[in-house]
N, C-alpha and C positions, 0 to 999 in steps of 0.2 A: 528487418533485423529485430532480434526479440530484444526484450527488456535488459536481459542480463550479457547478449552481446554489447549492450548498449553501455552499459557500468562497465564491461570489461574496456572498451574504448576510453570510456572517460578516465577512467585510471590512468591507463597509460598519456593522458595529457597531463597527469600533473608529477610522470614521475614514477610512476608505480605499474612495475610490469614489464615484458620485452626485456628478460635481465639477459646475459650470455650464457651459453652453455658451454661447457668448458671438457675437454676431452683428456681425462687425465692420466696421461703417460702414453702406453702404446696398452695398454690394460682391457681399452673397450670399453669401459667404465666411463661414463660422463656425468655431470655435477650442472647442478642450476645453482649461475652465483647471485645468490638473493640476496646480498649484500649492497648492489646496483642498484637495490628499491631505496625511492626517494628518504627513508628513513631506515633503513641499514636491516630489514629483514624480513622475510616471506610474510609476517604478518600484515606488512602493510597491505596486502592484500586483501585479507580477509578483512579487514579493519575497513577498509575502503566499501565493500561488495555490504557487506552490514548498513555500514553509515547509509550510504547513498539510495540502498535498497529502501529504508528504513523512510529515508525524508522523501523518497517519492510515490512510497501508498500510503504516506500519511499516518504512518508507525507512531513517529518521533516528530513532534512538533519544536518549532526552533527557537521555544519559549521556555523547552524544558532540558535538564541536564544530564547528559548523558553519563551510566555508572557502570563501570567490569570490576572486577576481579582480573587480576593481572599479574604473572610471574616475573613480567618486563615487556617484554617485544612488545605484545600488543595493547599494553596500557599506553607505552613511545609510540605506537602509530596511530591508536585513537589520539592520543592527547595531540600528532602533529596534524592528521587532518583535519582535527575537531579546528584547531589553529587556523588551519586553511580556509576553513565553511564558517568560520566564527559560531562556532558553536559551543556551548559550557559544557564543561566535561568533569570528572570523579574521575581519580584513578585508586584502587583500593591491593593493594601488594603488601605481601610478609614484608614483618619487620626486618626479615635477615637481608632483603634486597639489599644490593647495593649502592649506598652514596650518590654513585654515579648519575644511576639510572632515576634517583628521587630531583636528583639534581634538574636533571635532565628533563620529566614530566614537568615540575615547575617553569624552568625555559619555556615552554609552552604555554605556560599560560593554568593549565591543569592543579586543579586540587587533591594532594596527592593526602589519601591518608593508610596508614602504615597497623598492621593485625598481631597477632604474637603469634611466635616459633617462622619456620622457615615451608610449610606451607602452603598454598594457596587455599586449601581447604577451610580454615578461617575469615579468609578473605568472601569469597564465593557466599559463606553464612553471612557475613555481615552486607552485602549487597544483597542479598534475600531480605534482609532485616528492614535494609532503607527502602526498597521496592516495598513492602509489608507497610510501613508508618507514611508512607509519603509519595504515593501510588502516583499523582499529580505533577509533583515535582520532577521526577528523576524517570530516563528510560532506559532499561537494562537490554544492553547487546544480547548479552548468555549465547555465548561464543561456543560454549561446550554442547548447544544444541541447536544454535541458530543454524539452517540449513546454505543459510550465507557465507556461512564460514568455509562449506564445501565448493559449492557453487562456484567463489573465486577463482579456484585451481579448476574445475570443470571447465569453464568457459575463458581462462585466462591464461594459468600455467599447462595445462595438461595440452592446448592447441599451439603454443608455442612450442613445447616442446615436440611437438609430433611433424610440424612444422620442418623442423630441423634432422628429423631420424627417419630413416626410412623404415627401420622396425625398434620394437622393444621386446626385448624377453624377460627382461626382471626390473622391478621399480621396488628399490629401495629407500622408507622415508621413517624418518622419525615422529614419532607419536605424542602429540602433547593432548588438546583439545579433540585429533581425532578430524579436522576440518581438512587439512593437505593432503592425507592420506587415503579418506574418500573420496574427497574429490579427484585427483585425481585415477582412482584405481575404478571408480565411476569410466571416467573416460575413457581410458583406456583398457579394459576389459570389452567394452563395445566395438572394439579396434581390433587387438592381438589376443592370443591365445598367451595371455602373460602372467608371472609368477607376482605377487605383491605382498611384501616382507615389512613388517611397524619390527622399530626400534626401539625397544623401553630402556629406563636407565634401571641395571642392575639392583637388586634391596641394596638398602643404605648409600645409592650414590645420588646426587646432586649434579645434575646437568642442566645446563639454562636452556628450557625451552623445551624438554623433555618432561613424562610423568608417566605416569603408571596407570591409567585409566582402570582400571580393573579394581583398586582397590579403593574406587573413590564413585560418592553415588552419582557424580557429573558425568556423562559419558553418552548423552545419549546419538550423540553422531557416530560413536563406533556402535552402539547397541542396532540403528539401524541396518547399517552395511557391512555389519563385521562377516558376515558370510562373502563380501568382494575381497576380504585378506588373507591370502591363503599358509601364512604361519608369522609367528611373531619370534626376534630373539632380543638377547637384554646386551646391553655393554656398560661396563665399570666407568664410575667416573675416571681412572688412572688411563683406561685404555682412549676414552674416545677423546684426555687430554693429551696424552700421545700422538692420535692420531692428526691430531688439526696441528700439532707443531710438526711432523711431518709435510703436511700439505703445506705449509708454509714456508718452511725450509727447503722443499724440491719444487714448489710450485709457485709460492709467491702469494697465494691463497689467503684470505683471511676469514677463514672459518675458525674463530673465536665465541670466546661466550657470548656474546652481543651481537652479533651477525650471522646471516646464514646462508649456506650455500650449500 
């Protein structure tokens, strides 16, 4: 068994991973409800495959504190595993974040500190800044390049899934860091002859867990494999908040800001 079958296994001991697949309507269309993960979304994954990756080549020592840059999700799944492995953690997110979710990183345990405007692009500078002053101290994931962050859905989500379907022709995934996306289109492009579509959120929309890679110099998991994506489309914050009250109202779903599926 390799290394990274190995963290995919441990994940799912505590939680993370093996979510349902869900077949919605009579469409054909199926959904991963990532929501099932031990902390409400696909990030924990990548969160988990990072950490664990990290403490077992001796990355990340368990003396020093670990720092992202975080829109939400995965500052919540660093900061719950970090809970788990007693580990110190930084969570660094726009100020515009939600209450909730500052709430929430502190429950944990996590020192949450907060950047100006709504996003993450100040954030990501200011955790270059602490990595820069305090090399010793702090160990940065950098999620937007860690090959970890792929890796998870390569060896975790993309076999579960395929697991369950006897074929795919189109894999549709929304695009934040760039990490679910290739990983799985990794997988499965070594499988099927399949089409694979990133999601961006529209200019001027706000979607949690969404970004634009393109226009930002963090990107470098899509710069490697953006030749495995064979087109990108955008959707309105109005349309893809429509949409999840739909799946909720006919399905029961809760594919909201905070969770994913």
């Amino acid at each position: 068994m390799s290394l990274f079958n190995e963290i995919a296994m441990e994940s799912n001991k505590i939680g993370i991973g093996n979510t349902p697949l869900f077949k919605i309507g009579e469409t054909g269309i199926y959904s991963k409800l990532e929501y099932y993960n031990r902390f409400r979304s696909i990030k924990d994954r990548a969160a988990f495959f990072m950490i664990d990756y990290a403490l077992k080549s001796g990355e990340l020592r368990s003396d020093q504190t670990i720092i992202e840059a975080s829109s939400g999700n995965t500052g919540i799944a660093i900061a719950g595993i970090s809970s788990i492995l007693n580990l110190k953690n930084e969570i660094v997110i726009p100020e515009s974040a939600p209450d909730a979710t500052k709430k929430l990183l502190s429950s944990f345990g996590s020192r949450v500190v907060t950047t100006p405007g709504n996003s993450t692009e100040n954030s990501i500078n200011y955790v270059e800044d602490m990595i820069e002053k305090y090399p010793e101290k702090y160990y940065r994931l950098s999620q937007h390049a860690n090959i970890m962050n792929s890796n998870a859905h390569y060896y975790g989500t993309g076999p579960e899934i395929n697991e369950k379907l006897e074929h795919i022709d189109n894999l549709v995934v929304g695009v934040g860091t760039g990490g679910t996306i290739t990983g799985l289109a990794r997988y499965f492009k070594e499988k099927y002859n399949i089409n694979v579509t990133g999601v961006l959120p529209a200019e001027g929309s706000r979607i949690v867990g969404l970004r634009n890679p393109f226009k930002s110099n963090h990107r470098v998991l899509l710069d490697t494999y953006k030749s495995l994506i064979d087109n990108f489309v955008t959707v309105s914050e109005d349309d893809a908040y429509e949409g999840v009250r739909q799946l909720k109202a006919k399905y029961n779903l809760l594919c909201w800001p905070f969770v994913g599926c």
